[in-house]
C-alpha positions in Angstrom: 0.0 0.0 0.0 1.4 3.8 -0.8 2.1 5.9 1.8 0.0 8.3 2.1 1.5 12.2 3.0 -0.2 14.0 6.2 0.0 17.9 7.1 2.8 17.8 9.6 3.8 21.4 10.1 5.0 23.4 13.2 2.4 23.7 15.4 2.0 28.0 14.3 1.4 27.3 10.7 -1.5 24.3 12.2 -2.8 27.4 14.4 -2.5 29.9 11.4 -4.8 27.7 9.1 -6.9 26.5 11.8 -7.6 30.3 12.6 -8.4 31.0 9.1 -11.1 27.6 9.0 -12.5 29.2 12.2 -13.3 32.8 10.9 -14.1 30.9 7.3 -17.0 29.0 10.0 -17.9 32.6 11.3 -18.0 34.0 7.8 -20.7 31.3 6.8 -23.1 31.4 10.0 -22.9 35.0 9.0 -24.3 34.3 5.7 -26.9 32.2 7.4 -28.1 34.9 9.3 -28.4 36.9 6.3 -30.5 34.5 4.7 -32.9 34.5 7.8 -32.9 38.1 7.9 -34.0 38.3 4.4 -30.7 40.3 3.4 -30.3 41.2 0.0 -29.4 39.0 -2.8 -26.4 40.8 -3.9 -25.3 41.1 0.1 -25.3 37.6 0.3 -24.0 36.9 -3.1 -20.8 39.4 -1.7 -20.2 37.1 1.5 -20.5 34.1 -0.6 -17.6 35.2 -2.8 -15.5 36.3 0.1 -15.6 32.5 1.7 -15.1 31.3 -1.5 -11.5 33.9 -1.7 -10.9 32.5 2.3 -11.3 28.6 1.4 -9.4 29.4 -2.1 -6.7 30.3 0.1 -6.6 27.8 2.8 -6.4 25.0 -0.4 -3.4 27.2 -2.0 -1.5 27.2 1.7 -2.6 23.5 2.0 -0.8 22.7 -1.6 1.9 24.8 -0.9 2.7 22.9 2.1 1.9 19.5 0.7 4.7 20.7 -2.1 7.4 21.6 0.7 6.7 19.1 2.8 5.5 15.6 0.7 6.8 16.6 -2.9 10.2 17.8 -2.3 11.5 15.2 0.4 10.2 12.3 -2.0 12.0 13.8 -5.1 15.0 14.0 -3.1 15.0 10.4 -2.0 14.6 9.2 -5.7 10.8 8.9 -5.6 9.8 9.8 -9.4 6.3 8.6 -8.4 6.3 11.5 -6.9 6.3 13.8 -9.6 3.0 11.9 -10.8 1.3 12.7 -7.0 2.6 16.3 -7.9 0.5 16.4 -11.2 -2.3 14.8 -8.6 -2.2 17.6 -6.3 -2.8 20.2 -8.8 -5.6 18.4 -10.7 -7.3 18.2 -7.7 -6.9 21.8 -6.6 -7.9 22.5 -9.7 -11.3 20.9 -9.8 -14.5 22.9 -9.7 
């Protein structure tokens, strides 16, 4: 069975992205509210975009750090398999 990589980082980038999850969870209760409240479309619309930008860049910091930390270390040991998980990683960021 491949091994499989996991998000090992110091413990202030873990804090860092769990901060930005946590106000991305804040941001969406807001938008909840908004919708109860009866908000306007294009308010709502404006928040929706905004966690959209938030989780866009939690996925960018996540592949940056899956590049540093999985990619690199296995290319340096010889892995070319890892190139192929590379070519992975961004098809899957990529997805809509």
């Amino acid at each position: 069975m491949k091994e499989r990589c996991t998000y090992n980082l110091p413990p202030e980038s873990v804090k860092a992205v769990l901060d930005r999850l946590a106000r991305i969870e804040g941001q969406i209760r807001g938008i909840q509210g908004m919708i109860r409240e009866g908000r306007s479309c294009e308010e709502i619309l404006v928040q929706i975009s905004a966690v959209k930008s938030a989780l866009s860049s939690v996925a960018y910091k996540f592949f940056e750090d899956h590049v540093e930390y999985c990619i690199k270390p296995s290319v340096a040991e010889g892995n070319v398999e890892a190139f192929s998980e590379f070519i992975e990683a961004v098809k899957t960021l990529l997805k809509k």
